[in-house]
C-alpha positions as CSV (number, residue, x, y, z in Angstrom):
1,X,56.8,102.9,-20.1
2,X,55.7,103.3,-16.6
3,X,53.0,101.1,-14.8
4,X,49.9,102.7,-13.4
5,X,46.5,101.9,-11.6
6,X,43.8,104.6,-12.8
7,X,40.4,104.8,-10.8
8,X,37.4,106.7,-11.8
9,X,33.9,107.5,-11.3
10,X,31.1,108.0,-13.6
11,X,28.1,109.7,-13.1
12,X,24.9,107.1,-12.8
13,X,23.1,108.8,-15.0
14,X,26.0,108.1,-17.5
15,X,26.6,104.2,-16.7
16,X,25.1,103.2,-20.2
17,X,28.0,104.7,-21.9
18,X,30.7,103.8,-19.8
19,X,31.8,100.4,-22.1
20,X,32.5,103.3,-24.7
21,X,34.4,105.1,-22.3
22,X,36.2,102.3,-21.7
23,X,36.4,101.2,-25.0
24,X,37.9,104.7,-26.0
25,X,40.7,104.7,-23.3
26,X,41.9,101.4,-23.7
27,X,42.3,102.0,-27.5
28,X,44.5,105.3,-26.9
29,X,47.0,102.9,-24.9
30,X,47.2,100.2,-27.3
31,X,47.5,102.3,-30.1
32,X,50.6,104.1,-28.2
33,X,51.9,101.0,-27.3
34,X,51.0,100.6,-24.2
35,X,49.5,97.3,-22.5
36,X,46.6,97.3,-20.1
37,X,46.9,94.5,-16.8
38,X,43.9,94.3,-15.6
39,X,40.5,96.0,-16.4
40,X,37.8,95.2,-13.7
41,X,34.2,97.3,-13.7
42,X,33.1,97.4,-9.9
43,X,29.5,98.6,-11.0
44,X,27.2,101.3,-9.4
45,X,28.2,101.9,-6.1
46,X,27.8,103.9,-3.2
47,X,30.2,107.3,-2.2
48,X,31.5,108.1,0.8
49,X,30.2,111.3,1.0
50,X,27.9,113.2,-1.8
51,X,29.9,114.5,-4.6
52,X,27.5,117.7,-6.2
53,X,24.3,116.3,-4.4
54,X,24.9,112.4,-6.2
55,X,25.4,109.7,-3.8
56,X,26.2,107.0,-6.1
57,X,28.4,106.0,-9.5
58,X,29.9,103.8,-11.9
59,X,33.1,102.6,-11.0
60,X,36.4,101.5,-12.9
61,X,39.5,100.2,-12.1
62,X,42.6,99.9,-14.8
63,X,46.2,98.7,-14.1
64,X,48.0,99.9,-17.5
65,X,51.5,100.1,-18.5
66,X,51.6,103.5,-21.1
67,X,53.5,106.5,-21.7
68,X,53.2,109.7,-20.0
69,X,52.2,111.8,-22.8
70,X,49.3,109.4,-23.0
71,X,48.3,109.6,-19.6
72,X,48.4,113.1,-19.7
73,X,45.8,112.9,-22.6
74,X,43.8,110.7,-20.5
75,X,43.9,112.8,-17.2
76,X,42.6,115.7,-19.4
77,X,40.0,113.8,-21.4
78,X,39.3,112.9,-17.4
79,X,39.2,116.6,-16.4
80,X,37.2,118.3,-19.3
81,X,34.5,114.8,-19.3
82,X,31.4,116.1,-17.1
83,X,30.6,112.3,-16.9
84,X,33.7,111.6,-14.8
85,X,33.3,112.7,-11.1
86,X,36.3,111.8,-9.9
87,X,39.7,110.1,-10.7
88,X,42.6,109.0,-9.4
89,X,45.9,107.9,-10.9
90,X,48.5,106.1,-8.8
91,X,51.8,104.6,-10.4
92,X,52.8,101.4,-9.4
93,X,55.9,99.6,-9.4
94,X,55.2,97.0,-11.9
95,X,52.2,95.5,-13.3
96,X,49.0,94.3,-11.2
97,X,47.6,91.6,-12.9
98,X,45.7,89.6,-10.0
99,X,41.7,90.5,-9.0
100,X,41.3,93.5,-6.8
101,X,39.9,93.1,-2.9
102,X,36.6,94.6,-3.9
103,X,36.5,92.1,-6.2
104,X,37.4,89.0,-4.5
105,X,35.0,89.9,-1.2
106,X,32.4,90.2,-3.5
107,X,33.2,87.1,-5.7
108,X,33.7,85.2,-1.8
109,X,30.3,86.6,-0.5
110,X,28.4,85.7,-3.7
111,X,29.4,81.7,-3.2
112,X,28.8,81.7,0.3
113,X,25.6,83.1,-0.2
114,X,25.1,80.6,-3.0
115,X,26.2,76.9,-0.8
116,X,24.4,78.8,1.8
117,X,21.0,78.8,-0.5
118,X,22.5,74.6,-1.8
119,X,22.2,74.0,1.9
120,X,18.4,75.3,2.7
121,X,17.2,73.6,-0.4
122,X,19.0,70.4,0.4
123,X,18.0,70.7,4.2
124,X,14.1,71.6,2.8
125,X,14.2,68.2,0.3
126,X,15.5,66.2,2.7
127,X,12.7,67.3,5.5
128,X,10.1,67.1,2.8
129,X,10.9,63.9,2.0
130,X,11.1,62.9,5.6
131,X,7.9,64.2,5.6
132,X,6.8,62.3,3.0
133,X,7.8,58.7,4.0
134,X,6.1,59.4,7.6
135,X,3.2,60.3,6.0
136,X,3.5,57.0,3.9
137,X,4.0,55.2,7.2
138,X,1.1,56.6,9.3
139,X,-1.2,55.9,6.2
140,X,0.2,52.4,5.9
141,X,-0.4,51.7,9.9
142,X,-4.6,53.4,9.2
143,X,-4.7,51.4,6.6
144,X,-3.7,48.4,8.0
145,X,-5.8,48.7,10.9
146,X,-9.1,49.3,8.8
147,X,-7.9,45.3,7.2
148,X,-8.2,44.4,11.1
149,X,-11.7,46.2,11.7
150,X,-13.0,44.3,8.3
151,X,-12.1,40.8,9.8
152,X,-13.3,41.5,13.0
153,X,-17.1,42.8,11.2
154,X,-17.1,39.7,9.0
155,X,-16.0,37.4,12.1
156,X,-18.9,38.9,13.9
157,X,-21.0,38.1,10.8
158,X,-20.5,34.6,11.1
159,X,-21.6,34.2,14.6
């Protein structure tokens, strides 16, 4: 059995029904024997150029190890499927079981963006609560003067 990465697009209209798709092709390579390395679902995306007037679609990515008769099937299931826009089917050299670059920018992007967000709110607490204790402070200092202005009315009161 040879090892291959397979790449295909599905229509948007279609996304709902690519985990059946899915579904379907993995099972034809188990049930031949086959193994699959890594299965990653980049999501709706956008093309490079339009492909018949649609600018965006579902992608998939699979890294399997199967037959060729069975690839064969699943290139023509690709073919005569008017839900698949394009494909692509590369063989590799040996199995590819580590996350793709899409995958990893996007994975990278998403915790930066997420500390970065940890940060602001921190940054916001901590300048609240600065706010806060000056507040406290300034209310402490009128109130502490208006103890001063009583004694001096009641020392005038006396004379």
């Amino acid at each position: 059995m040879r090892h291959y990465e397979v790449v295909f697009l599905v229509h948007p209209d279609q996304t709902d029904q690519v985990p059946v798709m899915v579904e379907r092709y993995t099972q034809m390579i188990k049930d031949s024997g086959g193994a699959i390395h890594r299965l990653e679902d980049w999501g709706r995306r956008q093309l490079a150029y339009p492909i018949n007037k649609i600018h965006k679609a579902h992608y998939i990515l699979m890294n399997i190890e199967c037959g060729s008769a069975v690839l064969e099937e699943i290139v023509t299931l690709f073919r005569y499927n008017d839900a698949i826009l394009r494909n692509l089917v590369m063989k590799m050299t040996g199995p590819v079981t580590e996350e793709s670059l899409i995958l990893k920018g996007e994975r990278e992007s998403r915790e930066r963006r997420q500390r970065a967000e940890q940060k602001r709110k921190l940054e916001e607490d901590q300048a609240a609560r600065e706010a806060e204790s000056a507040e406290g402070e300034e209310a402490a200092e009128e109130f502490e003067g208006f103890d001063d202005a009583d004694d001096l009315d009641a020392d005038d009161s006396k004379d």
